[in-house]
C-alpha positions as CSV (number, residue, x, y, z in Angstrom):
1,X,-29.5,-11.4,-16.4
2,X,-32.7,-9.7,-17.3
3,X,-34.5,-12.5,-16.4
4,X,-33.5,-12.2,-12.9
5,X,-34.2,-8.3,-12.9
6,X,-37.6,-8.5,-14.5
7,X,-39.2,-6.4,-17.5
8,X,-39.4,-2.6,-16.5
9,X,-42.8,-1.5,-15.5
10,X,-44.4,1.8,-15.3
11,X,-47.7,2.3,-13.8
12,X,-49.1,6.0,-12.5
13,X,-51.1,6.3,-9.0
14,X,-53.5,8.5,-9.6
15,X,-55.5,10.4,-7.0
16,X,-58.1,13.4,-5.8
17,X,-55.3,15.7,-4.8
18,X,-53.8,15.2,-8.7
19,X,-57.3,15.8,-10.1
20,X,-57.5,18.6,-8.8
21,X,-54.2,20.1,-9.0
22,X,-54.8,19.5,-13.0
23,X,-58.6,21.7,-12.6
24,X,-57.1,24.2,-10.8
25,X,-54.1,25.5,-13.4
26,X,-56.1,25.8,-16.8
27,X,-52.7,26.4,-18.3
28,X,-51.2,22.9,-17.4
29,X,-51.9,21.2,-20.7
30,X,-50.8,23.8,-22.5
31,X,-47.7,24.2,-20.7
32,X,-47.0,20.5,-20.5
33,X,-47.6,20.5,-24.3
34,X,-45.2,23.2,-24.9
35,X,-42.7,21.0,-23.4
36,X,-43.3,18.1,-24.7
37,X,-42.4,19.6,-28.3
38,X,-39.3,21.2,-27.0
39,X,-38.5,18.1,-25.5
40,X,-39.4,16.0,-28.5
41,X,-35.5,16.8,-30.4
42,X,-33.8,15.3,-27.1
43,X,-36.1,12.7,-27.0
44,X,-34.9,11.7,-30.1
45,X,-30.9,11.2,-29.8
46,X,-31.8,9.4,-26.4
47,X,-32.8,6.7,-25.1
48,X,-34.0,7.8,-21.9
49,X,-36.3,4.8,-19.8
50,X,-38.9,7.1,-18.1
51,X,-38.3,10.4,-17.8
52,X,-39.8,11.4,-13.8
53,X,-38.1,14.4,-13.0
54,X,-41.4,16.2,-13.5
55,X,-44.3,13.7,-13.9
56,X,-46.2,13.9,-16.8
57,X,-49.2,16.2,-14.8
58,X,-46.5,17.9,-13.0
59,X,-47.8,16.2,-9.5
60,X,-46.5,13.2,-8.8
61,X,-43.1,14.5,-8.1
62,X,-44.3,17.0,-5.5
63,X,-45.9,14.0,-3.5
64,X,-42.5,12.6,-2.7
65,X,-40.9,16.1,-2.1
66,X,-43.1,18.1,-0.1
67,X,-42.1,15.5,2.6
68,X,-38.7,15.9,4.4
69,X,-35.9,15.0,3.7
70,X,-36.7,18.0,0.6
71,X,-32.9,18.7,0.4
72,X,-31.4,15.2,-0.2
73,X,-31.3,15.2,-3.8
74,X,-29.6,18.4,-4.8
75,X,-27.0,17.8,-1.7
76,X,-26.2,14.3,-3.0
77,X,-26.0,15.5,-6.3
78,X,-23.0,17.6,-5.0
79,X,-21.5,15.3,-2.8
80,X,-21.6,12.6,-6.1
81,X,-20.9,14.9,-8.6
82,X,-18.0,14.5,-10.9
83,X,-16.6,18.4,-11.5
84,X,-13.6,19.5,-13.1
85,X,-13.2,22.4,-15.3
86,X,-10.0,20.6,-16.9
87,X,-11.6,17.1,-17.2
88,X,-14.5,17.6,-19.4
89,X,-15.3,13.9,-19.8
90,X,-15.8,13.6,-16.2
91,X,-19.5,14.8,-16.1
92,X,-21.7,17.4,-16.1
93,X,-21.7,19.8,-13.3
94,X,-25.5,18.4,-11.9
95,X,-26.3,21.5,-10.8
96,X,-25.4,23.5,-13.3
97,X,-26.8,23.5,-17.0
98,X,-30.2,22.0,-16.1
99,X,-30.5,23.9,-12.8
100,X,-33.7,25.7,-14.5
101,X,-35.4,22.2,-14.6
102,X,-34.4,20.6,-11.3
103,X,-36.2,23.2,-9.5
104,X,-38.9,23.7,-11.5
105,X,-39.5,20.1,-11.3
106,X,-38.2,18.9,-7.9
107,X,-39.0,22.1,-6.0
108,X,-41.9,23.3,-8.2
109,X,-44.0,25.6,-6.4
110,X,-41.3,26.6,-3.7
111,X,-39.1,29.2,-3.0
112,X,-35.3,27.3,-4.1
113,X,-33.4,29.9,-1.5
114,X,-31.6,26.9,0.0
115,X,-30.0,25.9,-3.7
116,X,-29.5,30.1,-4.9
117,X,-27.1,29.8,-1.5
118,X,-25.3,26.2,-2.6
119,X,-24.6,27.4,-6.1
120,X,-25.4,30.6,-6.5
121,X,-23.0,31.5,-9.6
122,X,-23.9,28.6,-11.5
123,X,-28.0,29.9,-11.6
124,X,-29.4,32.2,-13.8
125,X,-31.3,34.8,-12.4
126,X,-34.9,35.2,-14.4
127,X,-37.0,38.7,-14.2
128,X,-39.9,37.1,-13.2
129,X,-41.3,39.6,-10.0
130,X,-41.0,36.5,-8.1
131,X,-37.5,36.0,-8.7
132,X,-37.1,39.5,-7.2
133,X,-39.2,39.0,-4.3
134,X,-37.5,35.9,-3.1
135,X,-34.2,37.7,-3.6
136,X,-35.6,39.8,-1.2
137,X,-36.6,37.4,1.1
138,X,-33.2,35.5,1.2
139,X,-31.5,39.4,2.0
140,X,-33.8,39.3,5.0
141,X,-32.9,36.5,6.4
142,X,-29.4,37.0,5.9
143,X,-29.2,35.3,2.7
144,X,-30.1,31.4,3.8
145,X,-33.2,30.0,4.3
146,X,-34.5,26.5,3.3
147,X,-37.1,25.3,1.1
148,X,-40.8,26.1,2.2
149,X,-43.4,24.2,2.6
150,X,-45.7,24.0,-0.2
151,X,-48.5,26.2,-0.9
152,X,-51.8,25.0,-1.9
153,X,-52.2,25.8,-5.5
154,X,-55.5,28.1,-4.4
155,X,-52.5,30.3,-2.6
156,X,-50.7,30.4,-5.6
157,X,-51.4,33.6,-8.4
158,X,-51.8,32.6,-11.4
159,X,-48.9,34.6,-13.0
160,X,-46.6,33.0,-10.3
161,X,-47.4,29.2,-10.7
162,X,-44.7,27.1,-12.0
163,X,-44.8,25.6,-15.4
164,X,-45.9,21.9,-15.6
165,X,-43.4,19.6,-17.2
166,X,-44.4,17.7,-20.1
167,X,-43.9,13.6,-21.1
168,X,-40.7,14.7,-22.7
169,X,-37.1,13.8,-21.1
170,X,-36.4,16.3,-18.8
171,X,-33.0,18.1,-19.2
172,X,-31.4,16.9,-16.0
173,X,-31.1,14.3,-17.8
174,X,-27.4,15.2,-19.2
175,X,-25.3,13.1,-18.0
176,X,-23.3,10.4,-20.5
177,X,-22.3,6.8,-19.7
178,X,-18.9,8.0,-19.1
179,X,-19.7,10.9,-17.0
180,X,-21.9,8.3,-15.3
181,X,-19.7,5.5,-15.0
182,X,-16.5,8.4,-13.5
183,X,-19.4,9.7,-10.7
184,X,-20.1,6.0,-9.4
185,X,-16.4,5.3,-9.5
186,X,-15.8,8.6,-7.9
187,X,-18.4,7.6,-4.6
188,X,-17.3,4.2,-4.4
189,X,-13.3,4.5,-4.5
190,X,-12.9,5.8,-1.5
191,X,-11.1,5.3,2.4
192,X,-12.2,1.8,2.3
193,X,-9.2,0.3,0.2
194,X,-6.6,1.5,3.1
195,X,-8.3,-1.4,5.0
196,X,-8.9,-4.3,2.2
197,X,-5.0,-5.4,2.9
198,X,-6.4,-5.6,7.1
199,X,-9.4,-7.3,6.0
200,X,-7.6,-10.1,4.6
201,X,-5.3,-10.5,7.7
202,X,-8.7,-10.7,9.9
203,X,-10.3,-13.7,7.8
204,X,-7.7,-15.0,5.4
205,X,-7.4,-15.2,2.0
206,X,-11.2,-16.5,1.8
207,X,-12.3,-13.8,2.6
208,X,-11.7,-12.0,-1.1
209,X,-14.4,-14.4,-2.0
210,X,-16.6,-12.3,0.0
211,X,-15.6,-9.2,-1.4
212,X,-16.4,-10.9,-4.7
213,X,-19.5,-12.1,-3.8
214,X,-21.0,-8.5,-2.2
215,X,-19.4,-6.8,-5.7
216,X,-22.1,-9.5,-7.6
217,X,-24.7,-8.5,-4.7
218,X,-24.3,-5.0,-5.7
219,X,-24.5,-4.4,-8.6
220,X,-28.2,-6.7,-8.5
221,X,-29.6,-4.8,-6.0
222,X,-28.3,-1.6,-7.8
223,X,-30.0,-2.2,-10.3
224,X,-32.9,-3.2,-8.5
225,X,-33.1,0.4,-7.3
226,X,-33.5,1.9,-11.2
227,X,-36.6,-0.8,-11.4
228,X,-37.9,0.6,-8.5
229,X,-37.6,4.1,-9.9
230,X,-39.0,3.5,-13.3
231,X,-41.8,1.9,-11.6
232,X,-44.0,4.9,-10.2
233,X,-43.3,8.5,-11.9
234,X,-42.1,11.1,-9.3
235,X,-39.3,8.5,-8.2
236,X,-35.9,10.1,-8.0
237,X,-34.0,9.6,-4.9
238,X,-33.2,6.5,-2.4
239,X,-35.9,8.5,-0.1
240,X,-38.7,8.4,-2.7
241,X,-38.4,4.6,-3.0
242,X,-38.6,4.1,0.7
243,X,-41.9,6.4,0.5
244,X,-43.0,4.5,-2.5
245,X,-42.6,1.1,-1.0
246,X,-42.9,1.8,3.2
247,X,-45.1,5.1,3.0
248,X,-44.2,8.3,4.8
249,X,-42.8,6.3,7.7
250,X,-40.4,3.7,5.5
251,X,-39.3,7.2,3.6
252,X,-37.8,8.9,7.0
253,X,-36.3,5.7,8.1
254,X,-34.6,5.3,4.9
255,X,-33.4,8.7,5.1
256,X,-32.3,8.8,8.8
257,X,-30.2,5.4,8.2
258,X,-28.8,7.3,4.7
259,X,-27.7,10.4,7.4
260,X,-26.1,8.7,9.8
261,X,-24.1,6.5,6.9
262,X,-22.6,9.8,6.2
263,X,-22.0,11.0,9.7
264,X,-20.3,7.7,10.5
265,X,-18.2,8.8,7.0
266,X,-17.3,12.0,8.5
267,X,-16.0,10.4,11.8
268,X,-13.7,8.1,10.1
269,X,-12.5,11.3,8.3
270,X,-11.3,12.8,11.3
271,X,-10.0,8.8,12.3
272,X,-8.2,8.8,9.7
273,X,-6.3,12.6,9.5
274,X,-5.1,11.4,13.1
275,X,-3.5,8.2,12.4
276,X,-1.7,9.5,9.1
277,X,-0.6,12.6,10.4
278,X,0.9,11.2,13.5
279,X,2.6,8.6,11.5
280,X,4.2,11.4,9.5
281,X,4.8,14.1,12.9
282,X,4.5,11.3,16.0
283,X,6.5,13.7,17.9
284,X,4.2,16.9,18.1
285,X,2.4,17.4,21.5
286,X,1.0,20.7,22.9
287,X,1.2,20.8,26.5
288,X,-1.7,23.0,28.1
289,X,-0.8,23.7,31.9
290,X,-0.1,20.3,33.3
291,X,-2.9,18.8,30.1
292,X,-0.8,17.3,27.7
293,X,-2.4,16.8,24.2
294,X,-0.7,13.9,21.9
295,X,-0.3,13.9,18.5
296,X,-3.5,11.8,17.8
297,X,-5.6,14.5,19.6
298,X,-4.2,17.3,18.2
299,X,-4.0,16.5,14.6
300,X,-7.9,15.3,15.0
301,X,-8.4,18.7,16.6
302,X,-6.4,20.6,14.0
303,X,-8.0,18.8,11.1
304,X,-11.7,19.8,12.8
305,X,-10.7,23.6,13.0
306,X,-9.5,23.2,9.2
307,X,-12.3,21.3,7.6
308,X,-15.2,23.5,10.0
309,X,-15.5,26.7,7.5
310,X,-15.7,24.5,4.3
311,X,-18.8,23.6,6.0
312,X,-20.0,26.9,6.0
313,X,-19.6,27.4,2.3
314,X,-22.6,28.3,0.1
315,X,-21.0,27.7,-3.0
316,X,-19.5,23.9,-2.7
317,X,-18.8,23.4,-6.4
318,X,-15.0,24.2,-5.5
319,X,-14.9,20.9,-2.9
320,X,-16.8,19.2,-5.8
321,X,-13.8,20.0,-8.6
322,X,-11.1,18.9,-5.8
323,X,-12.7,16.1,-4.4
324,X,-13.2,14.5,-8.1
325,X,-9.4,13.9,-7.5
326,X,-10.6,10.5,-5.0
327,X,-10.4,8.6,-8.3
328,X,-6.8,9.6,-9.2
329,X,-5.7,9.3,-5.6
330,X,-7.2,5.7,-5.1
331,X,-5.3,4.8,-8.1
332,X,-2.3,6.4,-7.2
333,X,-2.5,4.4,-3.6
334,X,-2.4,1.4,-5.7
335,X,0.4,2.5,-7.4
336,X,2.5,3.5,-4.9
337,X,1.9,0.1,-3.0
338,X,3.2,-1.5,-6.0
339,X,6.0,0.9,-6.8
340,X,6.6,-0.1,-3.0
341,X,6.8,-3.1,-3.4
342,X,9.0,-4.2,-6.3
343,X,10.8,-1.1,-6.9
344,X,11.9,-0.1,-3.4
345,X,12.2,-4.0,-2.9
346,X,10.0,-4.6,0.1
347,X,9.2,-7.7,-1.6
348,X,5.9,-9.8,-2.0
349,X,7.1,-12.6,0.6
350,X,4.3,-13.2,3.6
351,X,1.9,-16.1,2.2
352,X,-0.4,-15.6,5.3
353,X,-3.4,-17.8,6.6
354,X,-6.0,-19.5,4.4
355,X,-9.0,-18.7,6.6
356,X,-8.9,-17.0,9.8
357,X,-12.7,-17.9,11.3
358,X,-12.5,-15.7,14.1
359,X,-11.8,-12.8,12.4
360,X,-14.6,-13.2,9.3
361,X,-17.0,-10.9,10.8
362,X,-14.9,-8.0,11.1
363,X,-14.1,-8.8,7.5
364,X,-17.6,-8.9,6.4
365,X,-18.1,-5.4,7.6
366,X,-14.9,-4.1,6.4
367,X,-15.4,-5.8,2.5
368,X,-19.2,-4.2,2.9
369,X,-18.5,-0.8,3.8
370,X,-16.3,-0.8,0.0
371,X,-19.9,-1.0,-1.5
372,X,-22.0,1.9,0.7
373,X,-22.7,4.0,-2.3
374,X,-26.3,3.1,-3.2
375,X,-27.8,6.3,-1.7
376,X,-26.0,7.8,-4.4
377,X,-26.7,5.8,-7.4
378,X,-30.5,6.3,-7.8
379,X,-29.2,10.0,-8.1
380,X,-26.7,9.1,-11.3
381,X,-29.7,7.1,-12.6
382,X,-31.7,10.0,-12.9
383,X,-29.5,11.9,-14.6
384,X,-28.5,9.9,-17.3
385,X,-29.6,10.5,-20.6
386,X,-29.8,7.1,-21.6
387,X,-30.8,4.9,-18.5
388,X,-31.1,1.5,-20.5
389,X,-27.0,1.7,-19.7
390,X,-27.4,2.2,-16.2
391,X,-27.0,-1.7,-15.7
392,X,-23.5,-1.5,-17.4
393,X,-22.5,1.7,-15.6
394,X,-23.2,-0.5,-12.2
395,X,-20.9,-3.2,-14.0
396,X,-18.4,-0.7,-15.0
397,X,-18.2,1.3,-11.5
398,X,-18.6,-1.6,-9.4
399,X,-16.2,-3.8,-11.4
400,X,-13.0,-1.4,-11.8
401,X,-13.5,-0.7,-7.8
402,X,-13.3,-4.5,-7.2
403,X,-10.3,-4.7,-9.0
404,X,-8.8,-1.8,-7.0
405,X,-10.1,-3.3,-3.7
406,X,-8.5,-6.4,-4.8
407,X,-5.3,-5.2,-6.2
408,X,-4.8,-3.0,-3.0
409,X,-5.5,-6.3,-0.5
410,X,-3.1,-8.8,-1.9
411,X,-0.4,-6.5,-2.6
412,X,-0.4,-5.0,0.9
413,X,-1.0,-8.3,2.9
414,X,1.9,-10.0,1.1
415,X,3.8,-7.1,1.8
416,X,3.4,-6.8,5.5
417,X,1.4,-10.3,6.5
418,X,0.4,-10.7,10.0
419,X,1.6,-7.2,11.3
420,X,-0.5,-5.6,8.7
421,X,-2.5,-2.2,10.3
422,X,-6.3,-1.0,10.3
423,X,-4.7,1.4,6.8
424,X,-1.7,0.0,5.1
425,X,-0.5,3.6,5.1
426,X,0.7,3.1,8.5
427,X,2.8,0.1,7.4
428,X,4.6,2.0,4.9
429,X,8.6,2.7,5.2
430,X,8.3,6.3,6.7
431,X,12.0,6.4,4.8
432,X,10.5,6.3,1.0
433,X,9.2,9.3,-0.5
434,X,6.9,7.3,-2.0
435,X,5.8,6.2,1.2
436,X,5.2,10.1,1.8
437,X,3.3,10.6,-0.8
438,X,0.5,8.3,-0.7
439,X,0.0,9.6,3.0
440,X,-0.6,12.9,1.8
441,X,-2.6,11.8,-1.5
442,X,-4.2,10.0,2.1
443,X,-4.8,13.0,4.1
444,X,-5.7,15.8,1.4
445,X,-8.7,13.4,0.1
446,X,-10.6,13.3,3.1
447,X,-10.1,17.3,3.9
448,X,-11.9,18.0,0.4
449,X,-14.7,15.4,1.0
450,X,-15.5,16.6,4.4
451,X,-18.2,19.2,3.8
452,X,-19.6,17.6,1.2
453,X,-20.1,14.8,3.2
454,X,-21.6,16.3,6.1
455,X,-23.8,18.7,4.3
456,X,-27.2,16.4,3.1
457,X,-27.2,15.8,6.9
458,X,-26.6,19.5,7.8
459,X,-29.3,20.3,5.9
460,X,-31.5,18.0,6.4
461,X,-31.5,19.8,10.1
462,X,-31.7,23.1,8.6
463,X,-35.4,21.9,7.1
464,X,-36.8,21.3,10.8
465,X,-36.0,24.7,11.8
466,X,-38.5,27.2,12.0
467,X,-38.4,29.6,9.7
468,X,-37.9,32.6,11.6
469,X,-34.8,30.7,12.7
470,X,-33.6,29.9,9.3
471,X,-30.8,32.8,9.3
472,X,-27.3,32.1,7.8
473,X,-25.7,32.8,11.6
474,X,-28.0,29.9,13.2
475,X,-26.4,27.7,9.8
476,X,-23.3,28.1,10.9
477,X,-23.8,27.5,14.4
478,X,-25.5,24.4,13.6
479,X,-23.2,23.0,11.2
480,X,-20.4,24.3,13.8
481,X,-21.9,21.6,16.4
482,X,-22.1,18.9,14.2
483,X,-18.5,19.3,12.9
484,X,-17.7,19.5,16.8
485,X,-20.2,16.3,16.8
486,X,-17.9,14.2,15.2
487,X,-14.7,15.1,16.1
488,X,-16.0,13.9,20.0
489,X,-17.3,10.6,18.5
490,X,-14.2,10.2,16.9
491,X,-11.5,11.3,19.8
492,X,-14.2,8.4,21.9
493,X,-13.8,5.6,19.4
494,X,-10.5,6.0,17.6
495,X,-10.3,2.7,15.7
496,X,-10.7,3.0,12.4
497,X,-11.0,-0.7,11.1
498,X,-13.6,-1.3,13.7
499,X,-16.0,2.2,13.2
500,X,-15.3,1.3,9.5
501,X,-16.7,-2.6,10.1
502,X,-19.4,-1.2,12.3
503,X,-20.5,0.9,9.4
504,X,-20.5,-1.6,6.6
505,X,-22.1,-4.4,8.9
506,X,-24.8,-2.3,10.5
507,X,-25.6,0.7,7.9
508,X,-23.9,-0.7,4.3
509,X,-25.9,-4.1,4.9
510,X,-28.7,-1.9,5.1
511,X,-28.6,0.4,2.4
512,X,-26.7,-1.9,-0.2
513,X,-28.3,-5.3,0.5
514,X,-31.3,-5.1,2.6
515,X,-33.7,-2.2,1.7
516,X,-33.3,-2.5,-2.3
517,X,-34.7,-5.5,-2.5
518,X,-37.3,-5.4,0.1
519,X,-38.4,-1.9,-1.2
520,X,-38.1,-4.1,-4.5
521,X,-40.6,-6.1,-3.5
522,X,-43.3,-4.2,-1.5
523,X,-43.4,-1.6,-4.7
524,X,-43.5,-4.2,-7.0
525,X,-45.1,-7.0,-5.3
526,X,-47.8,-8.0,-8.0
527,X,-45.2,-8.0,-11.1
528,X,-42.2,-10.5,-9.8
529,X,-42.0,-13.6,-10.7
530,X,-41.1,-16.6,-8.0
531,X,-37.3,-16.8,-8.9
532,X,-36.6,-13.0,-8.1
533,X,-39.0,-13.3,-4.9
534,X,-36.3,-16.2,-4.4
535,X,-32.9,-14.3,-5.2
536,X,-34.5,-11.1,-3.1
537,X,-34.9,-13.3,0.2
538,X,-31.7,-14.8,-0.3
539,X,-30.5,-11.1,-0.5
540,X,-31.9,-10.4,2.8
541,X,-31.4,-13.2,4.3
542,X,-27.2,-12.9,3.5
543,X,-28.0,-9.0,4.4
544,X,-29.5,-9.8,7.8
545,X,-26.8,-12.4,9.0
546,X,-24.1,-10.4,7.9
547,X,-25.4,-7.5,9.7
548,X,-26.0,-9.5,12.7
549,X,-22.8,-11.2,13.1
550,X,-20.7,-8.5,11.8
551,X,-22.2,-5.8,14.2
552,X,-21.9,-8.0,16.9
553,X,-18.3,-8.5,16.3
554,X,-17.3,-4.5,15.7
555,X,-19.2,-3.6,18.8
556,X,-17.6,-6.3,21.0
557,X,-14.0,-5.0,19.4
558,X,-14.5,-1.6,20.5
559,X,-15.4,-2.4,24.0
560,X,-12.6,-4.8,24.7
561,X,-10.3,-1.9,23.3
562,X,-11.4,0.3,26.0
């Protein structure tokens, strides 16, 4: 296995700009020192592989986020993060404890207004003038404004320049291989099994072997991802990589592919709340003048008014403790299928097609779209405390989803065979109060995941801005419009199975399969051997066709639904 993944290399760029960055802060040694002994005890009970969340000269890191997007990490960390007051072993709240660190080392030398907003009562206020100044600032522009750009160090005082971060693991780095494992598990179990039982009646039972073969496919080019991190310092998000291995053009792209994965997410939200909540009321209608509204319109309306002002929230960590419940209501999907089933006596009976050709590409893109969570997972790399695990985290998340997946497919094509539906919710006897419940363990899921989804993109907006227009009102209208955004997309293309193949041929391919290991390859180009040259085109290759075909198929599927 290691053989295939290569030895872990770690090489620093150096450059004029760091030179001088080092001249012009006589205190950096010191400082960097200083932590480097407070940092030795931790150092010592883990086994961290490189610790980059503050380079060891304190300026590689700002090389990656001075460049937009400078908001993805801290809002991925809250849309990944694993949060429950009551479940302990879960994880670390990202942004709490080692708040302190994460800005001094990923927004070093800016004003953090945009994270005091996010999560305000989990920072601790210092009395540093400086503090109080940008307090200050955020009350005069009605308490929001993003990060700024950063100031040359020779427009920085000297009693206001941030400390350096020594060689010593930086205390992000908290999370455990179970908190670890529960936040990948969390971002990959997710509104993809409703449509595993669907994919199987669109290409036949050889088409698990697909699902089987992206889980192996996965977790490689997941772990491809942590080499690429550990291989430059400064390295700590899916953007950075893109930068590292495509420059400042490959590092936009990246992002901008990332953004509209999760506005695509957000669409099949709103998909989603229709079709299960006019399963469970088909009869409600409003009737406006002579404009009638069915029960697909309205309940995609009335979910969009009730998800719009958790957008608005500055403080998200309440949506992070609910929406940790994904894993438990995955699982108890699954359970109710089977309680289904064999207890209410719906039976196992349909034996269904071997291979349906035809319907393969719509199957590749619905089997791909279970894996879309590697814009998360360099994020949970860099907050473990031992990353030499990360590889069997990536076993352990990707391997208990795939038995999920699995478990959820042939259960529910068995049950319901050729007349299975895009979600196998909508096949369930509307009779059985089990039935009722997995629609609502359905529908509450997606409400809570909502905002956190949509929120890396929102700000990501909220960066271009200019700053005079960075003012909580002009937040809230622009988050307002992209809510709205969504909800038009999705009352235009209401077919879940095919927006949901569309994304996993077009955007998972991409992010999962493609980019890792060809950003794998440009960054590390001088250090792989032949045979991982080899299984990285065959990657890519796989990528590309599947993309090709599958994206073809989903498009041509939504057109001949019109």
């Amino acid at each position: 296995m290691k053989s295939l993944l290569g030895e872990e290399h770690s090489f620093i760029i150096e450059s004029d700009d760091d030179d001088d960055d080092d001249e012009e802060d006589p205190t950096h040694g010191d400082a960097g020192a200083a932590d480097e002994d407070e940092g030795s005890s931790s150092d010592s009970s883990s086994s961290c592989a490189t610790p980059r969340a503050g380079g060891g000269d304190g300026s590689h890191p700002n090389s990656y986020t001075n460049e937009w997007p400078q908001s993805y990490r801290q809002s991925i960390d809250i849309l990944s993060s694993v949060q429950s007051p009551s479940l302990s072993f879960l994880g670390t709240p990202t942004l709490s404890r080692p708040s302190n660190s994460f800005l001094n080392s990923s927004f070093r030398a800016k004003t953090p207004e945009i994270i005091s907003n996010l999560v305000k009562p989990l920072l601790h206020p210092t009395t540093s003038d400086e503090q109080q100044q940008q307090h200050e600032d955020v009350h005069k522009s009605s308490q929001y404004l993003l990060p700024s750009k950063k100031p040359s160090p020779q427009q920085i005082p000297e009693d206001q320049k941030a400390p350096a971060i020594g060689h010593g693991p930086s205390p992000y780095q908290q999370c455990s291989y179970t908190q670890g494992a529960m936040n990948g598990i969390n971002v990959l179990c997710g509104v993809g099994i409703l449509s595993t039982p669907y994919a199987i009646e669109q290409g036949g039972w050889v088409g698990l072997v697909i699902l089987g073969v992206f889980a192996v496919l996965a977790w490689y080019t997941g772990v491809l991802l942590s080499r690429c991190l550990d291989s430059m310092e400064g390295l700590q998000t899916y953007p950075d990589i893109g930068h590292a291995a495509f420059g400042t053009y490959g590092r936009i792209a990246i992002s901008i592919i990332l953004y509209v994965e999760l506005y695509a997410c957000c669409i099949e939200f709103l998909i989603l709340e229709s079709d299960n909540l006019s399963k469970l009321f088909p009869n409600v209608h409003i009737s406006i003048g002579g404009f009638t509204l069915n029960s697909h319109v309205f309940f995609a309306i009335l979910t969009t008014l009730i998800v719009m002002p958790t957008t608005w929230l500055r403080d998200l960590t309440c949506l992070s403790y609910i929406s940790a419940g994904g894993v438990v209501a995955t699982i108890l999907l699954v359970i109710c299928l089977f309680w289904i089933g064999v207890v209410d006596e719906v039976g196992f009976e349909n034996k269904g097609s071997t291979l349906n050709l035809p319907g393969i590409p719509i199957a590749i893109g619905l089997y791909g779209y279970c894996y879309s969570g590697h814009g998360v997972f360099p994020n949970i790399y860099s907050s473990l405390k031992n990353r030499n695990q990360f590889p069997s985290i990536m076993f352990t998340c990707i391997g208990l989803s795939t038995v999920l997946y699995a478990a959820a497919a042939v259960m529910g094509y068995k049950m319901f065979g050729e007349s299975t539906e895009s979600q196998f919710t909508l096949n369930l006897p509307q009779n059985l109060v089990v039935s009722k419940i997995a629609i609502w363990a359905t529908v509450a899921n997606p409400i809570t995941k909502y905002a956190l989804t949509i929120t890396p993109l929102a700000m990501s907006f909220e960066e271009l801005l200019p700053r005079s227009q960075q003012k909580y009102s002009n937040i809230i209208l622009l988050r307002s419009a992209l809510v709205i955004s969504t909800l038009i997309v999705a009352l235009s293309v209401p077919f879940f199975a095919l927006v949901m193949a569309l994304i996993g041929s077009l955007l998972a391919m991409l992010v999962t399969y493609i980019l890792p290991c060809a950003c794998f390859l440009a960054i590390l180009k001088t250090q792989v051997a032949w045979y991982q040259v080899v299984v990285c085109s065959f990657i890519i290759v796989v990528g590309v066709t599947c993309a090709c075909v599958g994206t073809y198929s989903s498009i041509s599927g939504i057109i001949q639904n019109y």
